[in-house]
N, C-alpha and C positions, 0 to 999 in steps of 0.2 A: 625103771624101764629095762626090761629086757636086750641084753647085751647085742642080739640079733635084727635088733630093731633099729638101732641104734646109726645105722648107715642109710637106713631110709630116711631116719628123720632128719640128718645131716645132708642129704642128697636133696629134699623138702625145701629146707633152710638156702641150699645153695642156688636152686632153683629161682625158689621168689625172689633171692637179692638181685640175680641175674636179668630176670623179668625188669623190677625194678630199675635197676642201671641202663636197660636197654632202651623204657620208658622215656626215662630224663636223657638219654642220650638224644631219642627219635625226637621231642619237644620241644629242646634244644635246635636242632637242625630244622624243624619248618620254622621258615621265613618267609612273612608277608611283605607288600612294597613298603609298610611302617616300619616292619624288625620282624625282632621274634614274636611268640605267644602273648609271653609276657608287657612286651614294650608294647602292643599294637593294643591290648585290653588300658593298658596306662592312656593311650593315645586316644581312646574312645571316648575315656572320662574326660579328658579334658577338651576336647572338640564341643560333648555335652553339653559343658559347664560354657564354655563360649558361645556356643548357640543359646545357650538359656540368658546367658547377658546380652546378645542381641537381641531378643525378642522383645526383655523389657525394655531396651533403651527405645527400639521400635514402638513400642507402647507409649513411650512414655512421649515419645517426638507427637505422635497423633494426638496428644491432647493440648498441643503446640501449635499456634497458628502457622501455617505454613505458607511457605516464604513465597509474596506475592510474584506475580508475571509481568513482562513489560505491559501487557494488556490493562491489568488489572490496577497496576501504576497507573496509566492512562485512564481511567473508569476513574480511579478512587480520587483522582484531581477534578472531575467536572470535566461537562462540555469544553471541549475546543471550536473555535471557531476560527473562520479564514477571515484573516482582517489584513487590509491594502491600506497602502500610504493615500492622504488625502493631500497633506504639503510636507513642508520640513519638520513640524514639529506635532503634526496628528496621524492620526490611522481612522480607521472605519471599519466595523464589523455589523453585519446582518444576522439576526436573532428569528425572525420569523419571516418568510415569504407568504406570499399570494393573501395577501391580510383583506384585502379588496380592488375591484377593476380599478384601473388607472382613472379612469375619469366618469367613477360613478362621484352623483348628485351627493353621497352621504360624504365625503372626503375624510372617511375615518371619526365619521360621526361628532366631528368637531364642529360645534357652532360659529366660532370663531375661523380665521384665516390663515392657514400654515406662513411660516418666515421663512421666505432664502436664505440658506446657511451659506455665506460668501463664500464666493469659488475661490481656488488656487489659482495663481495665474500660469501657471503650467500644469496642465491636470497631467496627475499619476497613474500609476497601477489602471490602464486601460482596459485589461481581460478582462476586471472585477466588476466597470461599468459604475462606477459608483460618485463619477464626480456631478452628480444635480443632486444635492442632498436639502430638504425643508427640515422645520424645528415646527412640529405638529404643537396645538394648541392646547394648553393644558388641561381644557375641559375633554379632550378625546383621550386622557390618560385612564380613567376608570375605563373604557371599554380595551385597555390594549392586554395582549397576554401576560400572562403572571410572569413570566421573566422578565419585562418590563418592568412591569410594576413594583418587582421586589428587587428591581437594579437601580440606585438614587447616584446621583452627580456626587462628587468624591470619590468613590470608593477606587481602591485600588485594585489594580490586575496585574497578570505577566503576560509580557509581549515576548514571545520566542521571535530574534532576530535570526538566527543563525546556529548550526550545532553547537556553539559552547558558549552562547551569549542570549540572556534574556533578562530584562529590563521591568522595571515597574510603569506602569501607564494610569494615567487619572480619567476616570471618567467624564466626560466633560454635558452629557445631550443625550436625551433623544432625539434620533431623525427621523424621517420618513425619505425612502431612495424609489422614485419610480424602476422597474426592473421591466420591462417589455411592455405586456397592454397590465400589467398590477403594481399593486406599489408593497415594502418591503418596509421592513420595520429593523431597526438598529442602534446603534448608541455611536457618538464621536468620542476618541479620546486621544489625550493628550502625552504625550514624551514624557516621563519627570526630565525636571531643567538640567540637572547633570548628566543626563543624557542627547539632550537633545542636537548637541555637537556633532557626535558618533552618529545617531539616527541620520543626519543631515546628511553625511556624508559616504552615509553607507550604500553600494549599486541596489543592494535589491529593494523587491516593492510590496511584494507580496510575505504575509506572516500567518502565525498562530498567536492566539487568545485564549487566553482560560483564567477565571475566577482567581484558583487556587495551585499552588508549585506543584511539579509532580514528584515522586518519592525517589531518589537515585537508587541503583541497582548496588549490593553489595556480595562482592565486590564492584565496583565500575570496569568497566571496560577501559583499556591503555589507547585504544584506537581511535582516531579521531576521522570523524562521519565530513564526508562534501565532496565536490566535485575536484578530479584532477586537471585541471586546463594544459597541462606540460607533459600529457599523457601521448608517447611517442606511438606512431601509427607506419610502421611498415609496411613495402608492400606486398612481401606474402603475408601480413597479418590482415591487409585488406582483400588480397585475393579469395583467402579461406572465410570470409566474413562473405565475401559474395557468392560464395557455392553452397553455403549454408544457408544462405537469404533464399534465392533461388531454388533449391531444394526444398525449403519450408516452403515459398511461396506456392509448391507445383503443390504440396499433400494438402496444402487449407484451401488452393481451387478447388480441388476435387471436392470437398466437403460440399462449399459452397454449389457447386455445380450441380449435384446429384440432390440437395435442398432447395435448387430452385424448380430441378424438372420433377422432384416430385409433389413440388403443390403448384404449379402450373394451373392444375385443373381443378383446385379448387373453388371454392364459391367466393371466398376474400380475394383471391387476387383479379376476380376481375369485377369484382362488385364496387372499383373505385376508379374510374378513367384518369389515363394521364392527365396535365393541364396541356392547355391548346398552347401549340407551339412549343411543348416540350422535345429537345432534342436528345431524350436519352433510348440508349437502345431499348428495342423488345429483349425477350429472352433468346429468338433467336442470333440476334445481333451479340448479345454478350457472351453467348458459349461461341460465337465465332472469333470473338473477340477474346475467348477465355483459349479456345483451343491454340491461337498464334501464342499466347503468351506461353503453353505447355513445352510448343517447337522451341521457346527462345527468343522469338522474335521482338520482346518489348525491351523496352532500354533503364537499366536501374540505375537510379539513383538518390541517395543516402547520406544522410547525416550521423557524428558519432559524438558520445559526450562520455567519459569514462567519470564513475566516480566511486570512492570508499564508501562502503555501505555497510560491512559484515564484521564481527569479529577477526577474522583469519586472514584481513587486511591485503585480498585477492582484487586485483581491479574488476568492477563491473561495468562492464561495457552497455548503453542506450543506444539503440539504433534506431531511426526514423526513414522506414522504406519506401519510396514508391516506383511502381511502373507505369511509365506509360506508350502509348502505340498510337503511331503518329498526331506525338506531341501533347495528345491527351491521357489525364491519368485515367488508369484503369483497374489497379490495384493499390493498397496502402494496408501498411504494415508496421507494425512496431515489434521489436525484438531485446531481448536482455541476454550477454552473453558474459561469462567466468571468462577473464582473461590471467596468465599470468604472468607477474609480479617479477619473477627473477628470472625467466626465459620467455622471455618476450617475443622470439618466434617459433615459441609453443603454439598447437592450434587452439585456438579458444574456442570453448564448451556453449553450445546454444541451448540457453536454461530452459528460454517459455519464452512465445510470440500471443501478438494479437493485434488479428484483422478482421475487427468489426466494422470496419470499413467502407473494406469490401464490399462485405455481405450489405451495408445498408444500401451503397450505389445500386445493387444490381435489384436492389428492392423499392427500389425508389423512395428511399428514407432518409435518404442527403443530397444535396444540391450536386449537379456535377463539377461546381466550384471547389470543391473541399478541399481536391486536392494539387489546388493551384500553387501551393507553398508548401514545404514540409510545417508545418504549424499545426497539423491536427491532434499531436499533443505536445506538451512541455512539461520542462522539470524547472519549476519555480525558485524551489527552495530545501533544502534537507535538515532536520534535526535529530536530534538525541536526546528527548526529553529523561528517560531514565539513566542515560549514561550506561547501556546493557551491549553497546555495540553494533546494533540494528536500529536502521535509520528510519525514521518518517520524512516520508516525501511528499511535498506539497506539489500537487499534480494537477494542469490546464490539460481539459480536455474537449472538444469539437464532438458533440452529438448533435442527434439529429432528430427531426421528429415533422412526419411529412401528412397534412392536412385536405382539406376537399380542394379542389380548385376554386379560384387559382392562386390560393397562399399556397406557398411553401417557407414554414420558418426555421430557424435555427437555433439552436441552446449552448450553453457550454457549460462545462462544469468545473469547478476549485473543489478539490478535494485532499484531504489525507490521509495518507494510507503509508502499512506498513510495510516495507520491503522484505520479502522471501525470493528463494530461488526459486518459487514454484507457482511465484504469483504476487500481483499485489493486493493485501488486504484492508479493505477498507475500514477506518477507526472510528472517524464521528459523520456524523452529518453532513454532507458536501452543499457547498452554495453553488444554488441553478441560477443562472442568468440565461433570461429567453431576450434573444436578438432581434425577437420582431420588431420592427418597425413602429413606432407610437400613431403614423396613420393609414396603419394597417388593424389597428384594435379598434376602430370607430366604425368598421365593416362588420364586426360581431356582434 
């Protein structure tokens, strides 16, 4: 290399190192929220690789039965049924309704003559209706439904007494229960005798029935499900209960109001006359009657029942509302409110109301009786069949169902259902008991 060159190529030389240095210097200095260049590429692969082992464990969970629901618990145990004390040492549950009129000529197709199942000398469980029970004759057993028929004397059951107590029970019969103008089909069963102490002694009347246990929740819940009777009731805790009642009651008139004047002029609502001597309002009468109630002018009063219901072991409040104006009800209402637990004059939270009620008085679909007592619904009894923290509530409820003249009858309902704060959801099949009268079914 020529001597003259010689400073270029060293100036070359000194150049690209320079570049170079300044490279790894700038590379060095950016910084991501991970690090540097370097650390944040490190940080990629292994995010990668972490997502890539979640995917398959994701994978692999899917080919894994997944973890059943309190619902599904409930489903996967069989039928529930609402089963009432008959004495000290039996219950009674109904399987099929409306099997045939009470006093048809075929009496369930039996040639022979049903037996009186001997009464209690104090009949029980009244709502249920259920204390005239017969012992149907064996030759009417091939026409009865298959759950009948594939249900034989022995076989064991569980009897849900109460959230954390349920008992074996023996099937003892079928029966036959007149229920309004039809008769009802059922089975009696018996206590086991190590229980039958406890059963005797225990207040309530009314329970749940199912073939087979239901599956508990894993984990279970710490919380234990029922009502609080020692539940303290202040009185701004009930002043704020009555402004929220009151409040509610004015936005479910307005529904109800503006549903009734726009089918007024329908073809149904007058294609069926009062009964003679009925003394319930027209429509004009109850929006006059509705607009006093909007002023204020009706007088409230309310029942309250607190109980554990939820995991987060927050009281919930049961309200049974009505109004009435001069002396007669005119409104009824039920309410569920979130009270709480460690400041108790917090205002409580009003979850969800319902007033079918109402709406059925001013439809003329309930008696104007209904609402002579707070009684148009009740809370029976509560359980925890999975032990998940949400309760099933075994639920009496006053419907209604209004006929040509000049019947008007009435039904009620036992039902179970599961507690949300958004509502009650219905689980199995409810038992209808129709009120009619037995010599009011000899007119049909």
């Amino acid at each position: 290399m020529r001597r003259k060159n010689r400073k270029w190529v060293a100036a070359a030389v000194v150049l690209y190192l320079l570049v170079m240095w300044s490279a790894y210097r700038w590379s060095v200095s950016q910084r991501l929220p991970e690090g540097d260049i370097l650390l944040n590429l490190q940080h990629v692969a292994i995010r990668r690789q972490a997502e890539e082992r979640a995917r398959a464990a994701a994978k692999e969970a899917q080919t894994q039965a997944p973890a059943p629901t309190g619902e599904a618990r409930l489903n996967a145990a069989g039928p529930a049924y609402v089963a009432a004390r008959y004495d000290s040492r039996h219950v009674v549950f109904i399987v099929a309704t409306d099997t045939e009129s009470r006093f048809s000529h075929a009496i369930l197709r039996s040639s022979g003559t049903p037996a009186r199942v001997a009464a209690p000398a104090v009949p029980a469980a009244p709502l249920a209706g259920l204390d005239e029970l017969w012992e149907p004759d064996q030759q009417a057993l091939h026409f009865f439904p298959e759950i009948v028929q594939k249900t034989h004397p022995g076989e064991q059951w569980r009897l849900s007494l109460s959230p954390d107590w349920t008992v074996p029970v023996t099937i003892d019969r079928v029966i036959v229960a007149p229920m309004g103008c039809s008769l009802a089909l059922g089975f009696l069963a018996s206590v086991s005798p190590a229980y039958q102490g406890a059963f005797h002694e225990s207040p309530r009347e009314y329970f749940v029935l199912r073939r087979n246990p239901v599956e508990s929740a894993q984990p279970a819940s710490s919380g234990r499900v029922g009502e609080m009777p020692n539940f303290g009731r202040s009185a701004a805790l009930e002043k704020q209960i009555e402004q929220q009642l009151n409040s509610r009651m004015k936005e479910e008139l307005a529904g109800i109001d503006a549903r009734l004047v726009a089918n007024a002029a329908s073809p149904g609502s007058t294609s069926v006359p009062l009964p003679v001597g009925d003394a319930r309002p027209r429509l004009k009468e109850w929006l006059h009657a509705d607009h006093a109630l909007v002023r204020g002018e009706g007088a409230l009063d309310y029942d309250l029942h607190a109980f554990h219901l939820t995991p987060d072991g927050a009281p919930r409040l049961f309200v049974r509302a009505r109004w009435t104006l001069a002396g007669a009800p005119v409104f009824l209402m039920t309410a569920w409110f979130q009270a709480d637990a460690v400041h108790p004059e917090a205002v409580p939270v009003l979850l969800w109301s319902d007033s079918t009620w109402s709406a059925a008085l001013r439809t003329a679909e309930a008696p104007v009786s209904l609402g002579d007592r707070l009684d148009f619904q009740s809370v029976l009894n509560e359980f925890d069949a999975d032990n998940d923290g949400w309760a099933e509530l075994l639920i009496h409820t006053y419907d209604a169902q209004y006929s040509t003249p000049p019947n008007q009858r009435m039904s009620v309902t036992l039902g179970l259902y599961l507690y949300t704060d958004k509502g009650l959801v219905p689980l199995k099949a409810p038992l209808h008991r129709d009120l009619q009268p037995p010599q009011s079914c000899l007119d049909q």
